[in-house]
C-alpha atoms as an extended CHARMM CRD file, in Angstrom:
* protein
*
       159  EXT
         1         1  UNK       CA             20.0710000000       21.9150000000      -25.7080000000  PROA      1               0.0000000000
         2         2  UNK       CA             23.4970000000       22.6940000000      -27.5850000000  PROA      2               0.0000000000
         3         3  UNK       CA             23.1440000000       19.4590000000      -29.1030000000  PROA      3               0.0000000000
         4         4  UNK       CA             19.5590000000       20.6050000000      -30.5120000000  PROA      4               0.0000000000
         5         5  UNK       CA             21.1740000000       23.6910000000      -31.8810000000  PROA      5               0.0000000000
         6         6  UNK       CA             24.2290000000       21.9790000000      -33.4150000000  PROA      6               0.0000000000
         7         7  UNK       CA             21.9400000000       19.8670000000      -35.1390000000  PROA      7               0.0000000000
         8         8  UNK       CA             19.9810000000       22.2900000000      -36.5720000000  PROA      8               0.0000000000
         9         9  UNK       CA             22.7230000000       25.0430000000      -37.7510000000  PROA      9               0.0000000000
        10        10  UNK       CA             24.5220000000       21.2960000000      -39.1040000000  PROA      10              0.0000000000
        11        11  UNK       CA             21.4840000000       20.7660000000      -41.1070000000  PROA      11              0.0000000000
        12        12  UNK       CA             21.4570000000       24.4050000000      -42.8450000000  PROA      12              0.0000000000
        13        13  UNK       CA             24.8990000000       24.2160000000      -43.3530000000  PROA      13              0.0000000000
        14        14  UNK       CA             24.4970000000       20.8950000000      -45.2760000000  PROA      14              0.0000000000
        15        15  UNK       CA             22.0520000000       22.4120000000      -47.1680000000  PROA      15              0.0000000000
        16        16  UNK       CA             22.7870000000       25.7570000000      -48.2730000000  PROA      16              0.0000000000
        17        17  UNK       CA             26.3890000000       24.6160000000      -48.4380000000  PROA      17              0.0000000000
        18        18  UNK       CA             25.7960000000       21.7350000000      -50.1700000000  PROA      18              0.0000000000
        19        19  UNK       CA             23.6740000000       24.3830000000      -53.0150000000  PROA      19              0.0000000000
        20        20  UNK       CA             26.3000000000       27.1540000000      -53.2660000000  PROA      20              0.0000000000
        21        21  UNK       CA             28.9870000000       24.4120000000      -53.6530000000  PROA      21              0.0000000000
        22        22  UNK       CA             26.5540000000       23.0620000000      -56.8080000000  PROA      22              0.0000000000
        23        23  UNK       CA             26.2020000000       26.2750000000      -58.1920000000  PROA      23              0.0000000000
        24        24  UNK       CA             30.1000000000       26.2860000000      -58.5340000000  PROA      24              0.0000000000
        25        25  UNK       CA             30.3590000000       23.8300000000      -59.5300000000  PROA      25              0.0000000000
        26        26  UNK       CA             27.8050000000       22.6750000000      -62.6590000000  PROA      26              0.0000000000
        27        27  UNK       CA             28.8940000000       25.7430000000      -64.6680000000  PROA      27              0.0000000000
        28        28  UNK       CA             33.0280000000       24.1140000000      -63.9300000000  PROA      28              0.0000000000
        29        29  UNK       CA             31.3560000000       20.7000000000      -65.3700000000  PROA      29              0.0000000000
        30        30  UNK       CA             30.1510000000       22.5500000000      -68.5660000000  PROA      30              0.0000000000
        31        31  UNK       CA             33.6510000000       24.3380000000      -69.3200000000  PROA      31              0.0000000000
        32        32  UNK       CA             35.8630000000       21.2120000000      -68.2150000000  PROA      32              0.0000000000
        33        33  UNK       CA             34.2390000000       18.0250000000      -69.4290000000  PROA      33              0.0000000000
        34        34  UNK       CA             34.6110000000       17.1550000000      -73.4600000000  PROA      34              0.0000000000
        35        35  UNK       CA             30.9100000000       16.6430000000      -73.9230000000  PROA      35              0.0000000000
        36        36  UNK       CA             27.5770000000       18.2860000000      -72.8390000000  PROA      36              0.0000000000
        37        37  UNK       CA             26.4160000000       14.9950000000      -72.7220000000  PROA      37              0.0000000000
        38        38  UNK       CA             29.0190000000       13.6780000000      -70.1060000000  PROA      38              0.0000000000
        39        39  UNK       CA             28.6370000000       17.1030000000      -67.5980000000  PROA      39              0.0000000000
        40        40  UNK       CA             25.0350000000       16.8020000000      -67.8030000000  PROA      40              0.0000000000
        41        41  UNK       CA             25.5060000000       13.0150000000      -66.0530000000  PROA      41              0.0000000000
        42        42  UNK       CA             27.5480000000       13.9370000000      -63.6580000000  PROA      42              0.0000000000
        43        43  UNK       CA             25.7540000000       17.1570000000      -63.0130000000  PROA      43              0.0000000000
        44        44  UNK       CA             22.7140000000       15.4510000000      -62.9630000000  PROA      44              0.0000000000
        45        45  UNK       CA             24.2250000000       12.9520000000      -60.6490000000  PROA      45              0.0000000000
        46        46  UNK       CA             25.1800000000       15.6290000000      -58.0930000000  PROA      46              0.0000000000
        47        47  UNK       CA             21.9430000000       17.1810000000      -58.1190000000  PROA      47              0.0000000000
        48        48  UNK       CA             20.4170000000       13.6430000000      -57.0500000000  PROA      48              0.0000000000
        49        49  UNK       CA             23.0900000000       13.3420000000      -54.2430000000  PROA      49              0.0000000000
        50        50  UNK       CA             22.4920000000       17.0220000000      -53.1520000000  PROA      50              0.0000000000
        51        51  UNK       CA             18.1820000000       16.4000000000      -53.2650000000  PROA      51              0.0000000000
        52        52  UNK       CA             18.8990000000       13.1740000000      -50.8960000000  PROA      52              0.0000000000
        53        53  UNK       CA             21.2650000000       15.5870000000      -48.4060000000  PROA      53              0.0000000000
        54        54  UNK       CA             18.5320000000       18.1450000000      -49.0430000000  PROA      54              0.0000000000
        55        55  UNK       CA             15.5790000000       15.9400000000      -47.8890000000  PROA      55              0.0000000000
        56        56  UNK       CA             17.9200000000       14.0260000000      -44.8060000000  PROA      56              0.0000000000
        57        57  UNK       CA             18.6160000000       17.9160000000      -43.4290000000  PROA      57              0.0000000000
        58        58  UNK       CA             15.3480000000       19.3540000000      -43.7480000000  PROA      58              0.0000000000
        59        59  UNK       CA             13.9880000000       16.0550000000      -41.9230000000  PROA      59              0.0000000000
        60        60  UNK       CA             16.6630000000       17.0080000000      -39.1990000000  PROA      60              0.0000000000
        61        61  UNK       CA             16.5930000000       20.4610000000      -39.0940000000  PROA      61              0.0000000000
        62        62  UNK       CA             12.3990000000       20.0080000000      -38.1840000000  PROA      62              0.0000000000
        63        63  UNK       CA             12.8230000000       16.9830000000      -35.7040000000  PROA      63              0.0000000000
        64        64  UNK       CA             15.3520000000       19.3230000000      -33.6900000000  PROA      64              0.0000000000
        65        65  UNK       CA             13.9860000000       22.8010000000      -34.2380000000  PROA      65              0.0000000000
        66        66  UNK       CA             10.3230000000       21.1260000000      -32.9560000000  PROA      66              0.0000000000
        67        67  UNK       CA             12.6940000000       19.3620000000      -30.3200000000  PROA      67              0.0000000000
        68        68  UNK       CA             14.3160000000       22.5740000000      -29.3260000000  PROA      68              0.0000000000
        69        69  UNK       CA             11.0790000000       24.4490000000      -28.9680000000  PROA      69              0.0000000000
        70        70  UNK       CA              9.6800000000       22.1310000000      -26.6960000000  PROA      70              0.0000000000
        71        71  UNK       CA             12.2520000000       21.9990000000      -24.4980000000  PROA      71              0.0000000000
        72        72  UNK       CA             12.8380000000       25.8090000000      -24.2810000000  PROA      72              0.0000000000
        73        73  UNK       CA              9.3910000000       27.1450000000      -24.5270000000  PROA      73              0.0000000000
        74        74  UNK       CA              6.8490000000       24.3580000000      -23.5550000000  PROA      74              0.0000000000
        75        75  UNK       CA              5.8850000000       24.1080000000      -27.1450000000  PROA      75              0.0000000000
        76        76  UNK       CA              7.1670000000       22.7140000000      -30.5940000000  PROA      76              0.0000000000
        77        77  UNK       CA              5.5780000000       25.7370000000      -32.4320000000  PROA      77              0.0000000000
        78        78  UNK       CA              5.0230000000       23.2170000000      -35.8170000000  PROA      78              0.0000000000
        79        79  UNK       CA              3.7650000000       26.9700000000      -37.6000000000  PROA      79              0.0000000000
        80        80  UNK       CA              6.6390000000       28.9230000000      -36.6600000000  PROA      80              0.0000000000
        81        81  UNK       CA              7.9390000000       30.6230000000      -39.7940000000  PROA      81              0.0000000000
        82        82  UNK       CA             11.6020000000       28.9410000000      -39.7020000000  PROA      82              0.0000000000
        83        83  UNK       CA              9.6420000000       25.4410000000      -39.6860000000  PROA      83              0.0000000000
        84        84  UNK       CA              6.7160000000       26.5240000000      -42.8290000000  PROA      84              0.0000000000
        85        85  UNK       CA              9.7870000000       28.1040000000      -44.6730000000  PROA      85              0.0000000000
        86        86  UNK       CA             11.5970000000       24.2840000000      -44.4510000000  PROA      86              0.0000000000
        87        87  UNK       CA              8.5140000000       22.3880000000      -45.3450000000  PROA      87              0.0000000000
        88        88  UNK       CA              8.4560000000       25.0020000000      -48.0650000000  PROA      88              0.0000000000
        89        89  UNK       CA             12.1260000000       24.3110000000      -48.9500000000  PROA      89              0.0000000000
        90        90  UNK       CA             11.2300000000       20.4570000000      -48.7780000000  PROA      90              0.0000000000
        91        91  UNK       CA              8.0850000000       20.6470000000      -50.8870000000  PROA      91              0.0000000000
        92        92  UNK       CA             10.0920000000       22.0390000000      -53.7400000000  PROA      92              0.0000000000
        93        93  UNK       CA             13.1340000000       19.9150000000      -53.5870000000  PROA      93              0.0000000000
        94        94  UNK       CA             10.7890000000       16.7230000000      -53.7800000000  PROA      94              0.0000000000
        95        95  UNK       CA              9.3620000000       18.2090000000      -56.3240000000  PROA      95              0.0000000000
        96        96  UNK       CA             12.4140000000       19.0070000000      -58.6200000000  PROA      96              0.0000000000
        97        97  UNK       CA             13.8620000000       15.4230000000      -57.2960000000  PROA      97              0.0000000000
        98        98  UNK       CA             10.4600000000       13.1820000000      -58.0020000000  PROA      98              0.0000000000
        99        99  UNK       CA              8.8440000000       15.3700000000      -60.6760000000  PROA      99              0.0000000000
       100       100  UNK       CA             11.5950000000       17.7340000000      -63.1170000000  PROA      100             0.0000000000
       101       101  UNK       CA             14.5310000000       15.5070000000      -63.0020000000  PROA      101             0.0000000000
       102       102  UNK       CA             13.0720000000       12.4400000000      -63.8930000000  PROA      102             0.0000000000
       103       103  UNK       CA             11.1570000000       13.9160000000      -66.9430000000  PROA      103             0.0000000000
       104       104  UNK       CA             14.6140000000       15.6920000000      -68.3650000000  PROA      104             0.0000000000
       105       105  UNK       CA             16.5680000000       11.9820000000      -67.7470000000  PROA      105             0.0000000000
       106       106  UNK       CA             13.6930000000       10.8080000000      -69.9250000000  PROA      106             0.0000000000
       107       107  UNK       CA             14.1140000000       13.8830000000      -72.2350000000  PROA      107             0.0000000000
       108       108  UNK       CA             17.6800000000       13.4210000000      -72.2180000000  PROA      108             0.0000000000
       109       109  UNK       CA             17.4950000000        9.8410000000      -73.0980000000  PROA      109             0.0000000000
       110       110  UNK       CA             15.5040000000       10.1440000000      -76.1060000000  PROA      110             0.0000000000
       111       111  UNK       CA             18.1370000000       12.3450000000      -77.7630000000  PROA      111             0.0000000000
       112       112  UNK       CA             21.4580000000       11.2450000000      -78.8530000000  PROA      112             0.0000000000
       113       113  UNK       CA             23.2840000000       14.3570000000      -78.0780000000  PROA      113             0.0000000000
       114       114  UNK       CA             21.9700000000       18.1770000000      -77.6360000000  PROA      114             0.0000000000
       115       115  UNK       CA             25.2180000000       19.2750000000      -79.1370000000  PROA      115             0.0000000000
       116       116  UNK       CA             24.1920000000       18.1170000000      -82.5370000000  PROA      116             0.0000000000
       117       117  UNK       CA             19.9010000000       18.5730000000      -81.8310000000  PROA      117             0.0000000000
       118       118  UNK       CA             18.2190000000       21.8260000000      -83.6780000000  PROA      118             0.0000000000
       119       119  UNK       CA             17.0420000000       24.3900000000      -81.0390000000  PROA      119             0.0000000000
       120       120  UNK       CA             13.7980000000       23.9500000000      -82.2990000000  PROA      120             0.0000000000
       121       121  UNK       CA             13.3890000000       20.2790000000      -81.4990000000  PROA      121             0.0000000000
       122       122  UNK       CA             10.3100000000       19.4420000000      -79.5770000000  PROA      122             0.0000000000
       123       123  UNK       CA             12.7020000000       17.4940000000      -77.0650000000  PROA      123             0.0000000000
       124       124  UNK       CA             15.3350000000       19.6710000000      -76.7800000000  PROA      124             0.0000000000
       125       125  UNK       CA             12.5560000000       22.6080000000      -76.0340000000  PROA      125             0.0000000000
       126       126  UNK       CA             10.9390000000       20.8640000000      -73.2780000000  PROA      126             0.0000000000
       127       127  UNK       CA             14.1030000000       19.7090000000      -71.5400000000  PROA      127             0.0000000000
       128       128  UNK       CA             15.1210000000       23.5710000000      -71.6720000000  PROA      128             0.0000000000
       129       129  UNK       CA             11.9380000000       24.4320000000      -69.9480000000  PROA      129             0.0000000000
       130       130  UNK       CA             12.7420000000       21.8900000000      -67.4090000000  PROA      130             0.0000000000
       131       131  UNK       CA             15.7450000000       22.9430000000      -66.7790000000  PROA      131             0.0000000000
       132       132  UNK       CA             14.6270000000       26.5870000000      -66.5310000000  PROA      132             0.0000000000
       133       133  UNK       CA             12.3860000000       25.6630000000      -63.7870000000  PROA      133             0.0000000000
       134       134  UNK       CA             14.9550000000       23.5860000000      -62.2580000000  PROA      134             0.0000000000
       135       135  UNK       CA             17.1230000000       26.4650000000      -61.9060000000  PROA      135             0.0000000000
       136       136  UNK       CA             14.1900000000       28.5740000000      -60.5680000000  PROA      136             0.0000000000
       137       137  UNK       CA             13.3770000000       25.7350000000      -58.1410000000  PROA      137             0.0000000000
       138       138  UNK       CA             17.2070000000       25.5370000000      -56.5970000000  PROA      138             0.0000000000
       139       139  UNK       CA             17.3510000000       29.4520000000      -56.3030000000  PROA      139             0.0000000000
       140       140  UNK       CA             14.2700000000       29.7240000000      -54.4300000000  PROA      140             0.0000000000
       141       141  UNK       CA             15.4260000000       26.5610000000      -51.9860000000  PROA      141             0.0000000000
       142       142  UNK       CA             18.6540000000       29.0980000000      -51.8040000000  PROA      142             0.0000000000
       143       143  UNK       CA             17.0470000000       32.0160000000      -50.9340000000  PROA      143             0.0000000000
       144       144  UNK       CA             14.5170000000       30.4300000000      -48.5830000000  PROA      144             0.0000000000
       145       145  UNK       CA             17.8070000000       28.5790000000      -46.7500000000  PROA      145             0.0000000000
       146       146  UNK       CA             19.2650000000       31.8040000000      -46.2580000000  PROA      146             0.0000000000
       147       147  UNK       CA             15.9940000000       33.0880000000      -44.4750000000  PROA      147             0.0000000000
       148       148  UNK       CA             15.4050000000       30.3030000000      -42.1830000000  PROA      148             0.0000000000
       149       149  UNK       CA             19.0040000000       31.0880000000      -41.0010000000  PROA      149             0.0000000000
       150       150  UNK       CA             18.5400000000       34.5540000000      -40.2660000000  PROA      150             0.0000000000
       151       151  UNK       CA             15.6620000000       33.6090000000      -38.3250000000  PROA      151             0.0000000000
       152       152  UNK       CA             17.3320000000       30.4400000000      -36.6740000000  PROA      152             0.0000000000
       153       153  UNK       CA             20.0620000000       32.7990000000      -35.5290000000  PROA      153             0.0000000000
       154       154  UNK       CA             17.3890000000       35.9010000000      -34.3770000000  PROA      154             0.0000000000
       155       155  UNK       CA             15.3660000000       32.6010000000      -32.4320000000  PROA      155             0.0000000000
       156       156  UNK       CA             19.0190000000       31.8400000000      -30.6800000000  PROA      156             0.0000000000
       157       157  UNK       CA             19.7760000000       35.1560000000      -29.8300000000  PROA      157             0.0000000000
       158       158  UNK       CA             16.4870000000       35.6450000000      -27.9650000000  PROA      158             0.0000000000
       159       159  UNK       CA             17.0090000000       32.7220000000      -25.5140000000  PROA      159             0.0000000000
C-alpha cells in the first residue's frame, strides 16, 4: 500500500516539479542565450522532454491511484475527481505535445529569425498565438496538478 502511495505522490512530484522548474527556467533561456532563435530550441526541447515525463506520470499516477483504490476500498473509483482531473491534465498535455508544438516548429522553421521578422508577419502572428495558448495550456496543467494534490493528500488523510 505505501508503495501505491509513493508512486503516486512520485508521479505529481515529477510533474508539477518538472513545470515549476520550466517556468524558471524558459524566461533564464531568453535573458542568457545570444539568440531568440537558439533559447527557443532548447526551450522547445525541454518542453518535449517535460510532455514525455508529463504523459509517463500521469500514466502512473492512474495505474496506482486505480490500484490503490481497489485495494483500500473494494473499488478503483475510475470517476473519482483526482483521476478525471489527470485525464484532464493528460488530454491537454497531448494536445500541446501532438497538436501546438509541432505547428510552431513548423512556424518556426519557415522563418529565418523572429529577431529580424515584422510583428505583423502572418508567421510570426500565428506562432504568437500558439505560443499564447501554449502558455495557457501549461498553466492550466499547473493549476490542475496542484488540485489533484490537495485531493491526493485529503484521500490519504481519510484512510
Amino acid at each position: 500500500m505505501s508503495l501505491l502511495r509513493f508512486l503516486m505522490l512520485l508521479s505529481l512530484v515529477v510533474w508539477i516539479g518538472g513545470l515549476i522548474f520550466f517556468i524558471v527556467v524558459a524566461p533564464v533561456a531568453f535573458q542568457l542565450l545570444p539568440t531568440r532563435l537558439l533559447a527557443g530550441t532548447l526551450v522547445g526541447n525541454l518542453l518535449t522532454k517535460l510532455h514525455w515525463m508529463a504523459i509517463g506520470s500521469g500514466v502512473l499516477f492512474l495505474v496506482s491511484s486505480l490500484s490503490y483504490n481497489r485495494l483500500t476500498q473494494g473499488s478503483g473509483q475510475p470517476f473519482a475527481m483526482r483521476h478525471l482531473l489527470i485525464c484532464v491534465m493528460l488530454a491537454l498535455t497531448l494536445v500541446s505535445q501532438f497538436w501546438i508544438t509541432p505547428r510552431m516548429v513548423a512556424l518556426r522553421a519557415q522563418v529565418a529569425t523572429f529577431d529580424a521578422t515584422t510583428l505583423n508577419n502572418p508567421a510570426r502572428l500565428q506562432f504568437d498565438a500558439l505560443h499564447a495558448w501554449s502558455e495557457r495550456v501549461e498553466g492550466l496543467v499547473l493549476i490542475l496538478g496542484l488540485f489533484v494534490v490537495y485531493l491526493t493528500a485529503g484521500a490519504f488523510r481519510q484512510r
